[in-house]
C-alpha positions in Angstrom: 0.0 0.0 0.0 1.8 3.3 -1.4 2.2 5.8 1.5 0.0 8.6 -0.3 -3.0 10.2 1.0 -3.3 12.6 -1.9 -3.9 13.6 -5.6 -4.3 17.3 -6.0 -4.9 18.9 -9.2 -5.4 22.4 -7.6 -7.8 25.3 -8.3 -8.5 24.4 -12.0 -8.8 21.0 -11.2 -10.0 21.0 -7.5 -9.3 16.8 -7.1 -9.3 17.0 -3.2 -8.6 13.5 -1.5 -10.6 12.8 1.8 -8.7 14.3 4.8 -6.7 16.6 2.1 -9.0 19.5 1.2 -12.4 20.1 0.9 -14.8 18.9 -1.7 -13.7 21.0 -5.2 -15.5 23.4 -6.6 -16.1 23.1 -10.6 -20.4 23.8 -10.9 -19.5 27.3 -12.6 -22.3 30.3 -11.7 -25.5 30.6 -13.6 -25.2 32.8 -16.6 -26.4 36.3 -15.7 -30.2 37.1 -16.6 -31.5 39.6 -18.8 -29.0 40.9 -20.1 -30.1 44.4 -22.2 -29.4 47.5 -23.2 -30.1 50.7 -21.0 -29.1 53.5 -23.3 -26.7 54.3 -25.6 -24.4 57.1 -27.6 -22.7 57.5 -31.1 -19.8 56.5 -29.3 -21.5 54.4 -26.4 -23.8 51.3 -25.1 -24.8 51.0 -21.5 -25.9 47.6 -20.3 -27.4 46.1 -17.7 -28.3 42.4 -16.1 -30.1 40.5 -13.2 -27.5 38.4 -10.8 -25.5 35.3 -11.1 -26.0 32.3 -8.9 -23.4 30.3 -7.4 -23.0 27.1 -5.1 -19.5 28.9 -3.3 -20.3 32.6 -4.3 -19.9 34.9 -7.5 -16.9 36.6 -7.3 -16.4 38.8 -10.5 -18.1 39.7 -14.0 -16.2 39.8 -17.2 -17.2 41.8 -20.2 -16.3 40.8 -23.6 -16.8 43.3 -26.6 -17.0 41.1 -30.3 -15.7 38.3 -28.2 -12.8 40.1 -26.8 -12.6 40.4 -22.9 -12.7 44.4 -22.3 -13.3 44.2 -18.2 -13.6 42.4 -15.3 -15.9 44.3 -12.7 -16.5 43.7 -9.2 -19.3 40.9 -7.8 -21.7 43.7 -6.6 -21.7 45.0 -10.5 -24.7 45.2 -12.2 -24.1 47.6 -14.9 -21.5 48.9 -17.0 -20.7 50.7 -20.5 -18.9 50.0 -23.3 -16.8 53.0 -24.3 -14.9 54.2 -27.8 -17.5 53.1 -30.1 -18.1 53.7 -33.7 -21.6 55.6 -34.5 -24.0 53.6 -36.3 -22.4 50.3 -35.7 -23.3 46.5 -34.3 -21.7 45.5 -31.7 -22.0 41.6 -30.1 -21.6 42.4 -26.4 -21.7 39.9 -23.4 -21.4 39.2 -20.1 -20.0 35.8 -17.9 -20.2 35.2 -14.4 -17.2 34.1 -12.1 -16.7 32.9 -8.9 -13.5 32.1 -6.6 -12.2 29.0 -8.2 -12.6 30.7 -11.8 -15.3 28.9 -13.2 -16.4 31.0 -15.9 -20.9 30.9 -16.2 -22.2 30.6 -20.0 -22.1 34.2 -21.5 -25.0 36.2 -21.4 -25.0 38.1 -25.3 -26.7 40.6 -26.6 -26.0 42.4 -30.6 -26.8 46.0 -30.1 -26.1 49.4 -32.0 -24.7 52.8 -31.4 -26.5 55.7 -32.4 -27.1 56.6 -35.5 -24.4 59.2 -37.1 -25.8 62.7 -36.7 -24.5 66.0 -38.7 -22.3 65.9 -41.7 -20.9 63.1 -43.2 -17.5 62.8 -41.0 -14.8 61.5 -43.4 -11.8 63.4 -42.0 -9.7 61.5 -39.5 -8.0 63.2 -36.4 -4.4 63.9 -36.5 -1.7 61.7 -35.5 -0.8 61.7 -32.1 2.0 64.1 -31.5 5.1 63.3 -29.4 5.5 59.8 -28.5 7.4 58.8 -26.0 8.2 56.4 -23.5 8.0 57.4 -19.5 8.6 53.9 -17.9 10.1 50.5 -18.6 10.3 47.3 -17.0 11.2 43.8 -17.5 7.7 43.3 -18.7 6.0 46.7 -19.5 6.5 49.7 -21.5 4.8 52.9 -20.7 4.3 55.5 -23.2 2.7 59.1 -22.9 1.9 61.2 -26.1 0.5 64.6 -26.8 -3.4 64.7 -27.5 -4.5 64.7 -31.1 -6.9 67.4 -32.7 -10.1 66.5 -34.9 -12.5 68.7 -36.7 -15.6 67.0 -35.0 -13.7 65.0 -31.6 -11.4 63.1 -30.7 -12.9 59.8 -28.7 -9.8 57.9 -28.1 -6.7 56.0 -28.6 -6.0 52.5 -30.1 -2.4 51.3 -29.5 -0.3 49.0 -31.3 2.9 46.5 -30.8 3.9 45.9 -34.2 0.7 45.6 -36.5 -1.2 44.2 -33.9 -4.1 46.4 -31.9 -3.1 45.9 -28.2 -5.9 48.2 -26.2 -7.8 50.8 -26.6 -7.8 54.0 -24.2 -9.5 57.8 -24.1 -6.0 58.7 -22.2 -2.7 60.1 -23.7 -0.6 57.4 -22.1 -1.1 53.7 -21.8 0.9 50.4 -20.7 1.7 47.8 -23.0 2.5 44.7 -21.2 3.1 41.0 -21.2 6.2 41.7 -23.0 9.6 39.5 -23.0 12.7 41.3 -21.5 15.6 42.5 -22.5 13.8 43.0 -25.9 12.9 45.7 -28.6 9.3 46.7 -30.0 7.7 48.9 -32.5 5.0 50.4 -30.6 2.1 52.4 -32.1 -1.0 54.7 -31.4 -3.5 55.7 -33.6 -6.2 58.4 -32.4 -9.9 57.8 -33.8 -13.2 59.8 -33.8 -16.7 59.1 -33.0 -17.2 58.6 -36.9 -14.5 55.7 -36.9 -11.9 57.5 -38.6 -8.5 56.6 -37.7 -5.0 59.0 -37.5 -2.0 58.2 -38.8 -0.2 55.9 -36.7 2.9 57.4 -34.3 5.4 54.7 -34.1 8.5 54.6 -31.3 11.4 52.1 -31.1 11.2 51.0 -27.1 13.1 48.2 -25.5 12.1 46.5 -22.2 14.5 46.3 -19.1 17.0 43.6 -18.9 16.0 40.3 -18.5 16.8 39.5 -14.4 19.8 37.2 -13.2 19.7 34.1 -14.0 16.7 34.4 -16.2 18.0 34.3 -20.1 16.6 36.6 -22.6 14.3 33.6 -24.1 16.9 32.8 -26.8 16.5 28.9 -28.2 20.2 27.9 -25.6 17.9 28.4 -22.4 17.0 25.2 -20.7 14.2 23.7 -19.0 13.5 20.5 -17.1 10.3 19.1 -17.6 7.8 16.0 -16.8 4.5 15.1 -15.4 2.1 14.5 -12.8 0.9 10.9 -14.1 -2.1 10.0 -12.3 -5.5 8.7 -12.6 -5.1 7.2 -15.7 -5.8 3.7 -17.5 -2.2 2.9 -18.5 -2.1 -0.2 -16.6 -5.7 -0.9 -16.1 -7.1 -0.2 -19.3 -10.6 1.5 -19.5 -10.5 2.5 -16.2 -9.1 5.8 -15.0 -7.7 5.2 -11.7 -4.3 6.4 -9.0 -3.7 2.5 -9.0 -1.9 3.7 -12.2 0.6 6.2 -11.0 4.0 7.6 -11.5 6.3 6.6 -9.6 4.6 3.4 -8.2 3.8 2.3 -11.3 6.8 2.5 -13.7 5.4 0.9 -16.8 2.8 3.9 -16.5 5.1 6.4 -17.0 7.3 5.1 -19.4 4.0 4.5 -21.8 3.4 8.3 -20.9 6.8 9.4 -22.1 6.5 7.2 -25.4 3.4 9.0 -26.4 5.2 12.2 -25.5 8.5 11.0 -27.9 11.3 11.5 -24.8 11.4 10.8 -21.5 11.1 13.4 -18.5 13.7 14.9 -16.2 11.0 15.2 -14.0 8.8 13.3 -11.9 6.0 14.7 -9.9 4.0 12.7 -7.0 2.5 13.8 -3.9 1.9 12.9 0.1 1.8 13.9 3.7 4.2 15.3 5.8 2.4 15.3 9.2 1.6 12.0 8.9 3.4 9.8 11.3 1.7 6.8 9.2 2.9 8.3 5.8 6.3 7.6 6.2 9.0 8.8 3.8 8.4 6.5 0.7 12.2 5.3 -0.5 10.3 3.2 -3.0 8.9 5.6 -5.0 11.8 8.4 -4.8 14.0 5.4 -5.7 11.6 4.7 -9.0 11.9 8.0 -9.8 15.6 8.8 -9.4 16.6 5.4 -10.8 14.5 6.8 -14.3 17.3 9.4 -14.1 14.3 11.7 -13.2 14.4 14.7 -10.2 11.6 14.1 -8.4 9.1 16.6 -7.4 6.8 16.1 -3.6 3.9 18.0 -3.3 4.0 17.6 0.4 0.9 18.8 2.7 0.1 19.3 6.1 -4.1 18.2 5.8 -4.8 16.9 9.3 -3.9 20.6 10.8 -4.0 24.4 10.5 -1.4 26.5 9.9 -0.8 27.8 13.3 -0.9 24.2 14.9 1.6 22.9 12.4 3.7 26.4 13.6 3.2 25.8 16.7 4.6 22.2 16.8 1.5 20.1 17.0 3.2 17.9 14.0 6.8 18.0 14.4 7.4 14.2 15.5 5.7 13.4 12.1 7.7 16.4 10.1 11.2 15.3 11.6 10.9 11.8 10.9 10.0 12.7 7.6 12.9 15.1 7.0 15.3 12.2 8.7 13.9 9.9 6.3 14.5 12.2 3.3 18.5 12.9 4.4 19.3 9.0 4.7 17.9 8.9 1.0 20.4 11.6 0.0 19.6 12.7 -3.7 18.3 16.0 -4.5 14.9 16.6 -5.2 12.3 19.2 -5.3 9.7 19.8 -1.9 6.7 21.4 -3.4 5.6 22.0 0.1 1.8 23.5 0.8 1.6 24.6 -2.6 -1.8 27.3 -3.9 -1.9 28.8 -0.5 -2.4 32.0 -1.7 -6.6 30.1 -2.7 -8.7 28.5 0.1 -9.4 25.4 -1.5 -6.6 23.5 0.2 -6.9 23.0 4.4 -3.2 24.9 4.5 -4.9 28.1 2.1 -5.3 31.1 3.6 -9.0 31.5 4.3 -9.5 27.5 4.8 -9.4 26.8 8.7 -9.1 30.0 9.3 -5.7 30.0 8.2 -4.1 33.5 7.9 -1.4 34.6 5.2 1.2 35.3 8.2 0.2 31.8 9.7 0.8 30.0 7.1 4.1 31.8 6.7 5.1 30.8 10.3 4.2 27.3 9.2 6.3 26.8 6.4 9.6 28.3 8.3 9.1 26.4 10.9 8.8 23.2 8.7 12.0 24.3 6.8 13.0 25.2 10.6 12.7 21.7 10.9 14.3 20.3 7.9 17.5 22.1 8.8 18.0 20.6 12.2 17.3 17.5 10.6 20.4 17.6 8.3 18.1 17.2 5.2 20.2 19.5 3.1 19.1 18.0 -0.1 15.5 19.4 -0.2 15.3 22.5 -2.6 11.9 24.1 -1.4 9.9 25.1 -4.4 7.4 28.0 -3.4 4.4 27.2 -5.8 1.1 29.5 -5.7 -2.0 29.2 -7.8 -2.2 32.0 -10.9 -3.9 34.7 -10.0 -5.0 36.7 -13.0 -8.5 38.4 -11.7 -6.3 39.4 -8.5 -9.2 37.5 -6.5 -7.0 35.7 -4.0 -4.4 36.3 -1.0 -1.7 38.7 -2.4 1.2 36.9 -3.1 3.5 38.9 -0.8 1.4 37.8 2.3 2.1 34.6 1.6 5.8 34.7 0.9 8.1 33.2 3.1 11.3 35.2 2.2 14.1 34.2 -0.1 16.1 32.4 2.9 13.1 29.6 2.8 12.6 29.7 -0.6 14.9 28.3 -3.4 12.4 27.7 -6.6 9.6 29.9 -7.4 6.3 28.7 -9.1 2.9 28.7 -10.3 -0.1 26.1 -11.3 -2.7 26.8 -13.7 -4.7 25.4 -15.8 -6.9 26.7 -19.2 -9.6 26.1 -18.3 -11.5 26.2 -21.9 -9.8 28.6 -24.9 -8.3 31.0 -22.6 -4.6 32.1 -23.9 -1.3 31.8 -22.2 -0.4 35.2 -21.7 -4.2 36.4 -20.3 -3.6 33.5 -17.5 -0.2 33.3 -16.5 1.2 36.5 -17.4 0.6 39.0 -14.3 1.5 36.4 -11.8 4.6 35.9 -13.6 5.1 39.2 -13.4 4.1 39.8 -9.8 6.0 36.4 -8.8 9.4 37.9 -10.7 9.2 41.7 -8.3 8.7 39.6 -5.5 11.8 37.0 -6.1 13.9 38.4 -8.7 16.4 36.2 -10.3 15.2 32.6 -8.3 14.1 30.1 -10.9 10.7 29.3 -11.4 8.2 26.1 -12.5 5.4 25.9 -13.5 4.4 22.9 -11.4 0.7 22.0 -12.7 -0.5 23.0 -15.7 -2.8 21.4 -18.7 -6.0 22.3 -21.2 -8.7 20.5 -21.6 -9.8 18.8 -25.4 -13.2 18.9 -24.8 -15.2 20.7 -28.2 -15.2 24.2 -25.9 -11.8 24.4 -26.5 -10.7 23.0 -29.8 -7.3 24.9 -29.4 -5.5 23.0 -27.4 -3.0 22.0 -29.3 -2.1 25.7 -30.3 -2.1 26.2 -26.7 0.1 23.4 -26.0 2.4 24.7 -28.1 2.0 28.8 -27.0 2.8 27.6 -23.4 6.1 25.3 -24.3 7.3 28.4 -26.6 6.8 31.0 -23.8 9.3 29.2 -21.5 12.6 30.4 -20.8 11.4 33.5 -23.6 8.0 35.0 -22.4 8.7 34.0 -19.1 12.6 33.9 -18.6 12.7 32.0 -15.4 10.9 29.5 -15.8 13.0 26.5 -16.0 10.7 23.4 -14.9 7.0 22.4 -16.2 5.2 19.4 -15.2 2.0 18.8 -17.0 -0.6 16.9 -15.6 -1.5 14.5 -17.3 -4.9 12.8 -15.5 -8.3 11.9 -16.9 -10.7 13.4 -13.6 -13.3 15.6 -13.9 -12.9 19.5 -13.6 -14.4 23.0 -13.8 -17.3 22.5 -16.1 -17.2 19.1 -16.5 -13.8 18.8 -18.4 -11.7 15.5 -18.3 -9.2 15.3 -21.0 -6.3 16.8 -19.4 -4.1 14.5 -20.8 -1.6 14.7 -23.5 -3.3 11.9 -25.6 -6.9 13.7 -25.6 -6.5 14.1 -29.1 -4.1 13.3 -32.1 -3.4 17.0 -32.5 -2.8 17.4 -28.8 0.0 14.9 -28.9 1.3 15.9 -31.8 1.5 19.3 -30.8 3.0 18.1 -27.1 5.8 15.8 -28.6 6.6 19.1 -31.1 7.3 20.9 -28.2 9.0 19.1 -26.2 11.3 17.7 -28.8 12.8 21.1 -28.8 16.5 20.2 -27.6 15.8 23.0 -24.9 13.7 20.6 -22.9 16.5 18.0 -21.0 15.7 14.4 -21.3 16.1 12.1 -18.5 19.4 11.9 -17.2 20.7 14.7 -18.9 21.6 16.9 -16.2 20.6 15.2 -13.0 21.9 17.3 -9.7 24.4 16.5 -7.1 23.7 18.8 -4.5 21.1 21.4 -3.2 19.6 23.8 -3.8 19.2 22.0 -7.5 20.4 24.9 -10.2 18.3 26.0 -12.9 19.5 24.0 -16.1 
């Protein structure tokens, strides 16, 4: 009987064991009621709608102009208007529901028109903006200010560009452009336009972004990454049958039939257990299956059974020390993905679970690594993992943040949870994660799309997130997929890498890039393990 009390697939996922976490949350909110129009401009179109349902709560709305996502407004939001318009035009606006584990409702649309064009025809378009320049820069960002342009009816705002492509659109004389890669040069633009839809010129300025950080790479094709999988609940060895009887590392055959259908074997291994305990023992078994593979293994280790402030206050530390003791006599390094997604409340370690608070859970996790040190078990690199956080719903990241003397990898899970692109869910955390930590490498421990026919993109996605590592996101070095047949948010299962042909395809494409290490290829010989 493997020593394991848990698989966890997190937020997105919300697979909570018994005596891990409480039951997950995937029913998404009802989609919001009567949605209509409430008045409307040339340039304007005010909305309004009745209120979301939810089992847990609604959290947040998110308005989407033509498809696009234009806002996120606050749960108490009833209202809002959609600004810059074109006179005279149709517009396809809607409206989703959201709640704390970001389960997005069905969208609530409506087509609706701007006011008709009044006055003279308006064919003359405003003048270019005047002036551009940039004001701020950092490793992500780019802000640029410009001088207001003139029109002979009115300026209503500003569209701006990187490149060709339309990034936002603004009625200031400065904007942000973000999500960018560092240490890197843009074109950017901004065009001015008036209530008739005439568009300036464009202005155009060369900007660069700020230096990528130490240790991070500028995103050329020589920076590294290990990477792997969580392989769980699936029917590799019991065919037809989904089920954690199948795991990695218990189960060997499983994972080497997961790494032929990726086309290379993993550097990393990802498994999870208990630290608190005392009849969860240290498993050698399964660190030896993985380590024998030539694979670093990764522990998502929790503490279920306790708060935070009992397991800082000792109420676990037999169970903890034995464990640590345990994981010195086995000597090879390996990754402790300790009380990962605090920052949510989904887990019984999250801030807001328990009534676990942010500088509890801090005082927990030095006192574990407190622990580990008097111990002797040197060869733990402690991988600081929280859930993406891209609606800013959940505990802010630097409550939660132990310090950079307890912390030697960085992190993040998430999941797409149904068409939603790379840089909309991962981007700001990254960002956020990189002030907080500069220069410590980073994984992305949990991550996968579903296949199901709401999102037929994930093998576009697949590849977007394996090209965005080490470039888009400089420091991350490490992703492990998760690769598990469960049920999620909305009722998605095919997390796994074999959910489709394309899928596949698309994962062995990306991972066949030489940047991705192999097994064996650079396995580490002391702690904490270096990026690769």
């Amino acid at each position: 009987m493997r020593a394991r009390t848990t698989v966890a697939l997190g937020l997105a996922l919300g697979l909570f064991a018994a005596g891990e976490a409480a039951a997950a949350d995937y029913r998404p909110p009802t989609r919001p009621s009567d949605l209509r129009v409430t008045a409307k401009t040339q340039t304007t179109i005010s909305v309004a709608w009745g209120a979301s349902s939810d089992n847990v709560g609604v959290t947040s709305y998110r308005t989407y102009l033509n498809g696009a996502q234009v806002g996120t407004l606050e749960s108490t939001a009833r209202s809002t208007t959609y600004q810059g318009l074109a006179c005279s035009r149709s517009y396809t606006l809607s409206v989703r529901a959201a709640d704390a584990a970001r389960n997005l409702s069905q969208a609530a649309t409506i087509t609706a028109a701007t006011a008709a064009c009044t006055g003279p025809s308006d064919a003359t378009p405003p003048t270019a903006p005047a002036n551009l320049r940039t004001t701020d820069t950092t490793t992500t960002t780019i802000t640029a200010a410009w001088d207001a342009s003139s029109d002979d009816v009115g300026v209503t705002g500003y569209r701006t560009y990187v490149g060709s492509t339309q990034a936002a659109t603004t009625t200031q004389t400065s904007a942000t452009f973000a999500s960018l890669t560092c240490g890197t040069g843009y074109t950017l633009g901004v065009r001015a336009t008036d209530a008739a839809g005439n568009l300036s010129a464009m202005s155009t300025i060369s900007a660069a972004t700020a230096a990528c950080p130490p240790g991070g790479g500028g995103g050329g094709t020589t920076t590294r990454a290990y990477w792997g999988g969580w392989v769980t609940y699936n029917d590799y060895c019991t065919p037809g049958r989904p089920t954690w009887s199948c795991d990695s590392p218990w189960v060997m055959s499983s994972q080497t039939t997961f790494e032929q259908h990726a086309g290379k074997s993993a550097s990393l291994i990802t498994f999870s257990g208990n630290l608190t305990n005392g009849a969860a023992p240290f498993d050698t078994t399964a660190f030896n299956n993985a380590w024998n593979h030539g694979s670093i293994p990764i522990y998502a280790a929790n503490v279920a059974g306790y708060t935070d402030r009992q397991v800082a206050n000792g109420a676990a530390d037999a169970a903890i020390t034995a464990w640590a003791k345990a994981a010195r006599a086995w000597g090879h390094p390996f990754f402790l993905r300790f009380a990962w997604e605090m920052n949510g409340s989904w887990f019984t370690w999250g801030v807001g679970n328990q009534g676990n608070t942010a500088a509890e859970y801090v005082a927990m996790w030095r006192h574990v690594h407190d622990l580990f040190t008097a111990a002797g078990a040197t060869n733990v690199t402690w991988a600081w993992v929280p859930n993406i956080d891209p609606d800013h719903t959940m505990a802010p990241l630097s409550s939660v943040y132990p310090g950079d003397a307890y912390v030697d990898w960085t992190g993040m899970d998430g999941y797409d949870a149904g068409s939603q692109s790379v840089a909309s869910l991962f981007d700001s955390t990254y960002a956020t994660i990189a002030g907080l930590a500069p220069g410590k490498p980073m994984m992305l421990s949990e991550t996968a799309a579903p296949q199901e026919a709401t999102n037929p993109t994930k093998a576009q996605w697949t590849a977007d997130l394996f090209a965005a590592v080490g470039t888009r996101y400089p420091l991350l070095r490490a992703v492990s997929w998760f690769n598990s047949f469960v049920v999620g948010p909305g009722g998605f299962t095919s997390w796994r890498i074999e959910s489709s042909p394309q899928a596949q395809a698309a994962f062995a494409a990306a991972i066949a890039d030489p940047r991705f290490l192999p097994a064996r290829a650079q396995m580490p010989s002391g702690s904490p393990i270096a990026a690769p």
